[in-house]
N, C-alpha and C positions, 0 to 999 in steps of 0.2 A: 453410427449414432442416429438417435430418432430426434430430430427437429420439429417435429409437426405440431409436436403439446407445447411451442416454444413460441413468443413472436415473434417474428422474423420480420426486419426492417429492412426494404429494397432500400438505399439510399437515393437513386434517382428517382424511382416512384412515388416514397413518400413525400418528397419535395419538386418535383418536375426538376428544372432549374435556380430552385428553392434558393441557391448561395448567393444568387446576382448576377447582373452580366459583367462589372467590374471584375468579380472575385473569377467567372467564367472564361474570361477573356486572360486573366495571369493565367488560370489553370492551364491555358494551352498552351498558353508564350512558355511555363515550365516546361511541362511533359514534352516539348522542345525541344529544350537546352540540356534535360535531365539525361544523367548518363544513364540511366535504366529504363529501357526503353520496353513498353508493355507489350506482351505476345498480342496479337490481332483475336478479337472477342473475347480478351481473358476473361473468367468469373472466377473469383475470389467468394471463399467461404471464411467470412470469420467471428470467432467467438469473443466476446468483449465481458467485463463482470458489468452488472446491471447498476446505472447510474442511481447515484444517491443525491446530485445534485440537477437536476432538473434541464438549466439552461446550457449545463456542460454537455448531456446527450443531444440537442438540440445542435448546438454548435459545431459536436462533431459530424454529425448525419450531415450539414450543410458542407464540410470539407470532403465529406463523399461524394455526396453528389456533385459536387464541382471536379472531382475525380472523376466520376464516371463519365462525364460531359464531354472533360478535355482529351477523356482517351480512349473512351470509348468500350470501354470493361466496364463487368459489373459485381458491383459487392453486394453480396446479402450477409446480414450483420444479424444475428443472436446473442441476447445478452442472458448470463445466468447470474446466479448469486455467488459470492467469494466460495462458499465453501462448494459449490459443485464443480468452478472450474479445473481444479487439479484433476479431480477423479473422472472427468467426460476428457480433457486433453490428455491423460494417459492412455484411455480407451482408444483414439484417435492413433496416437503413436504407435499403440501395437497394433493395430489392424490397418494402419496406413489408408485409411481414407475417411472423406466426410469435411475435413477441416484444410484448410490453405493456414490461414493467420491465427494466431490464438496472446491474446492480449491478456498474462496475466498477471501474476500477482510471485512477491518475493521472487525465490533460485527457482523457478518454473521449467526454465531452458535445461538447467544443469538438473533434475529428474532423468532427461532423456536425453543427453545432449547429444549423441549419435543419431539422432532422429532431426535435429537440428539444422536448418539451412546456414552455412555461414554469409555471414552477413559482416562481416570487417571491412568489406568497400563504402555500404551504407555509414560505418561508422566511420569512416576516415572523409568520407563525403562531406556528414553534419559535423562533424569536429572540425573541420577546417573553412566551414561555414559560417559557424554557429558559437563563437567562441572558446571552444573548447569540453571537452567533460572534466563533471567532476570525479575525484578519485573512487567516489562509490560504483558511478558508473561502469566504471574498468571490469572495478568489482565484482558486480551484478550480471555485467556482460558478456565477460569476456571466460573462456576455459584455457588455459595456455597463450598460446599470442592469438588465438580463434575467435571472434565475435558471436556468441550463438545466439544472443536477442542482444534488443537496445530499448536499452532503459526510455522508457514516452516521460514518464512522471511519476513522482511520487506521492503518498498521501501523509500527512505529517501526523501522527497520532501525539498530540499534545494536550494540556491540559484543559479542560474545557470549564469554566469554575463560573458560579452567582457573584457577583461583586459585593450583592449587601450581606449574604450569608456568610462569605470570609469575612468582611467588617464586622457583623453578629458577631461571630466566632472570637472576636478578639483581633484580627489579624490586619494591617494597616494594607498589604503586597503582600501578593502571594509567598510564600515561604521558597527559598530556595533549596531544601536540604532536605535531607529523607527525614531529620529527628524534628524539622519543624511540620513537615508537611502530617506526619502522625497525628503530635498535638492538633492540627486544623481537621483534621480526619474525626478525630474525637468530642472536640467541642463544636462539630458539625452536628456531630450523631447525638450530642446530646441536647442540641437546639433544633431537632425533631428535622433538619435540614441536611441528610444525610449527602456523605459520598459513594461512590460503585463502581466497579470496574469488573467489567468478564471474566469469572475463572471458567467458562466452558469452553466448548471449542469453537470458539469465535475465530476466525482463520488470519482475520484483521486486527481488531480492539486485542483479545486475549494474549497470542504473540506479541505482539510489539508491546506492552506494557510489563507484561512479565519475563519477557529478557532482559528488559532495562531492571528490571527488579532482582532478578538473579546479579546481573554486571555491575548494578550499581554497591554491591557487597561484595564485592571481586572473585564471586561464584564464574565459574563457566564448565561447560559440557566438554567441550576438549582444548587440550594445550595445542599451540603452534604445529606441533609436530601431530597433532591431528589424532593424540591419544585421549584415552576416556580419563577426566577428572574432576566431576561432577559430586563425585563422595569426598567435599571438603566442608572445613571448619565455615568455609567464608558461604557457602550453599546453605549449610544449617544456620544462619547468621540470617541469607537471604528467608527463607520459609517462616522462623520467627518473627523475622520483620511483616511478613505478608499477612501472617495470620494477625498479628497485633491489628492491621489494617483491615482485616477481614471483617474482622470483631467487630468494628463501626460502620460497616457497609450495607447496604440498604440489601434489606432480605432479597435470597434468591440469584446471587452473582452467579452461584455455582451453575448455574444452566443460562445464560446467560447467551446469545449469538451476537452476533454482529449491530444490531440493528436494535437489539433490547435497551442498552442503556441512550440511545437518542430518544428513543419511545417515551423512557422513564422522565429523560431530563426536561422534554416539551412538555408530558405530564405537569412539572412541578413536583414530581417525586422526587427526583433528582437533582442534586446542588453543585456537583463534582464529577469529572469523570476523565476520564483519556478518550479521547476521541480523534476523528478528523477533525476539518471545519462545516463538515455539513448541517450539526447540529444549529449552529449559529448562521449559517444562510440562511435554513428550514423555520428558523426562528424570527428573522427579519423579513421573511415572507408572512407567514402566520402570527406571527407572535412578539410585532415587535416591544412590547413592553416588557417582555423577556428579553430579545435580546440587546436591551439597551441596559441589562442589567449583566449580561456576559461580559467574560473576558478570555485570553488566553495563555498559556505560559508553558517555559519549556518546561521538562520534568524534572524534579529535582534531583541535587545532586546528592551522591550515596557518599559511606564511607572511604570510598577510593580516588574521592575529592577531585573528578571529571566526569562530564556528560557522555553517559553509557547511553544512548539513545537509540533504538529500534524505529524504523518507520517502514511504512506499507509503499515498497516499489514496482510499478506495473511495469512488467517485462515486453517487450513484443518477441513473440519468435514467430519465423515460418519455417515450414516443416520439409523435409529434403523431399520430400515423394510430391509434394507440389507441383504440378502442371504448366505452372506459368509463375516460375522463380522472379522473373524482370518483375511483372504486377508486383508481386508480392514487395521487392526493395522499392518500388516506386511509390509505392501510396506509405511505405513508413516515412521514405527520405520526403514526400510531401507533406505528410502531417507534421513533420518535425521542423518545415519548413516556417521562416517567420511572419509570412502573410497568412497562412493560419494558425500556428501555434500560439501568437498575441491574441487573436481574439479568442483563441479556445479557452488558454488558462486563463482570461481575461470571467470569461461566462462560469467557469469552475468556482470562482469569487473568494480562491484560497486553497479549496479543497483540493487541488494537483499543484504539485511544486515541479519545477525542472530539475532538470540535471546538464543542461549546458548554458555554459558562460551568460551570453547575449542577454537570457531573458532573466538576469537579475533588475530590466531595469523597466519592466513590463510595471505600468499605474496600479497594475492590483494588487501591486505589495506595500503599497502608501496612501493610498484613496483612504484607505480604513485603516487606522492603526490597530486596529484589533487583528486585523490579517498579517501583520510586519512579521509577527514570529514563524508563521510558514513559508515564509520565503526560503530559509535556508537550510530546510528540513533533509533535503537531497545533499547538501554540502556536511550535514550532521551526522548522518547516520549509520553507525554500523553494517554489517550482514548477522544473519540465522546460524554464519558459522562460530562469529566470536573471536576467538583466537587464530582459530582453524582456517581449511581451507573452504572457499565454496565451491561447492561440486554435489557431485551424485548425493554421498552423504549426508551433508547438510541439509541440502533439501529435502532429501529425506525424514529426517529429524525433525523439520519444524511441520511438514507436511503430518507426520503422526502426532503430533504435541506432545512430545515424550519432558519441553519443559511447561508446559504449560498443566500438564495428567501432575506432574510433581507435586506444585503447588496446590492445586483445589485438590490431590489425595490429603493433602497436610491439611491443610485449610478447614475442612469441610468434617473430620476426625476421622476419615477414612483408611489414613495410615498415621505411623508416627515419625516424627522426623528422619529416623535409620531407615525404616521400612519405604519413606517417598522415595529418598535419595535411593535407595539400594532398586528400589523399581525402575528409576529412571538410568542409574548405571546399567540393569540389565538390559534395558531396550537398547541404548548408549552401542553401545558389544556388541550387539546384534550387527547394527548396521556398522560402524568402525571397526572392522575386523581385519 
């Protein structure tokens, strides 16, 4: 991999001893006590996706450098965008070098999971530390009884809505239910106040909203037994649904990335959308007359009368060909650690939820009640596989957008509802075979 076009952030140098001599002084009493004991001058290479909230990079680089102080190794940290991470850490896997750590995003581990450092000590470490995990965790985590990453955080892709625009709209609280939230979709778009959500390939925003949108019609891509069934009444049920929602969406979803509709929504283009929480920090930084007109809410709920919910999980893995396996378990089991994990997702201000016990009880889920419903976005959420199993496949799947290609073919009149579905069964076969 070429790094060079890339910033690269020494964590000790950009900060000297940047974390304190407090936070200095624990980092070594840990790397101490800690059962993963760092190789002598480890260097750590790792890939991180590129902060959307400002003080949450900030605050990590400061749990680096306090890493690298207490032990004496050094990280250099590159950050790319969602959508580059998959396709640069596959490159890595197959060519076996460049990379130690790669912090990403959804089943990342289960891509390559053979490439995979197991890591089930780390996770019996923080589990018995730290509360407990949640069941998604396991999920995300784990391949058989194997740990091949550990879930850091999640991002909650929840509704991100104007207060005075649903009032406009008619709407007292946000709608709970797919047939109300349409109507507020509609008499958005027709008070010139529209809503929008990514049908591109947005690797974040577009996934997570349009699985909940297939799930919440009792649509899914394979059954339990991990077969293709995707060409159902309850899938064409979902497409209909989308496109009715399309129809009132503020022009241009269909190309849509990651990052377009917070653009839109700080604009004032925008009144609605599924998002993280970064729209609304981004917004209390710049903009707070906006965002004191924000709010946020779970997704509503579909015909199958439960919260089918997708959310964005950053996975950590380290990779078996790695040099210095101890570093690697050592700076997760410390980041995961509660002297810095409190102020990290403390500085994140909503945007990273957990996945173990302990920090349900961290102030940044109550300071703001506008942040309360990210709290439990990690205990909410599905996987990419649905029914199925998560593994190679899966990930696979959500990595080609073969649901999310379905939807904007439909949407956009590029296919017709036989021809999406029958597109996305064929890719479906491909990889389920």
């Amino acid at each position: 991999m070429n790094f060079d076009r890339r910033s690269l952030i020494k964590g000790g140098a950009a900060l000297g001893l940047g974390a304190g001599t407090n936070l200095l002084d624990y980092a070594k009493a840990w790397a101490q006590a800690s059962p993963f004991k760092v190789e002598p001058n480890a260097k750590i290479n790792l890939m991180r996706w590129k902060r959307f909230v400002e003080a949450e990079d900030v605050e990590f680089m400061k749990l680096v450098a306090a890493f690298e102080a207490a032990t004496g190794s050094k990280i250099t940290v590159t950050n790319e965008s969602y959508d580059d991470l998959q396709p640069k850490a596959s490159v890595v896997a197959n060519t076996g070098q460049g990379l130690d750590l790669v912090w990403g995003l959804y089943s990342l581990p289960h891509l390559f999971p053979q490439k995979c450092l197991d890591l089930s000590d780390v996770s019996k470490y923080l589990g018995e530390k730290h509360g407990g995990w949640f069941p998604s965790a396991e999920a995300y985590g784990k391949l058989g009884n194997k740990w091949i990453g550990i879930p850091i955080a999640a991002s909650g892709g929840l509704v991100n809505y104007r207060i005075s625009s649903m009032q406009k709209a008619g709407f007292k609280e946000f709608p709970k239910d797919t047939a109300g939230f349409l109507e507020l979709c509609k008499a958005l778009k027709a008070n010139n106040t529209p809503a929008g959500m990514a049908f591109g390939h947005a690797s974040g925003d577009a996934n997570t909203w349009m699985h909940w949108l297939l799930w919440s019609h009792g649509g899914y891509l394979v059954d339990k037994s991990d077969k293709v069934i995707i060409n159902s009444p309850e899938t064409a049920k979902a497409l209909e649904y989308g496109k009715a929602l399309y129809d009132t969406f503020l022009p241009g979803t269909a190309s849509w990335n990651d990052s377009s509709n917070n653009k839109a929504f700080l604009a004032g283009e925008l009144h609605t959308t599924v998002n993280g929480i970064s729209v609304y920090v981004t917004a209390k930084k710049e903009k707070p007359e906006l965002a004191a007109d924000m709010d946020h809410a779970y997704m509503p709920i579909g015909p199958v009368g439960k919260p089918t919910e997708l959310h964005l999980p950053f996975t950590m893995l380290a990779f078996q060909f790695t040099k210095v396996p101890n570093a690697c378990k050592a700076f997760i089991a410390f980041m995961l650690d509660a002297k810095q994990y409190n102020p990290w997702i403390g500085a994140a201000q909503g945007y990273l939820s957990h996945f173990l016990g302990e920090y349900d009880t961290n102030p940044v889920w109550t300071a703001d009640p506008k942040t309360t419903p990210y709290r439990d976005v990690a205990k909410r959420t599905l996987t990419p596989a649905g029914l199925g199993t998560l593994g190679e496949k899966a990930a696979s799947a959500i990595a080609d957008f073969i649901v999310v290609d379905m939807f904007a073919n439909y949407v956009t009149g590029r296919e017709d509802v036989k021809g999406a579905i029958a597109g996305a069964e064929r890719q479906a076969k491909r990889i389920y075979r």
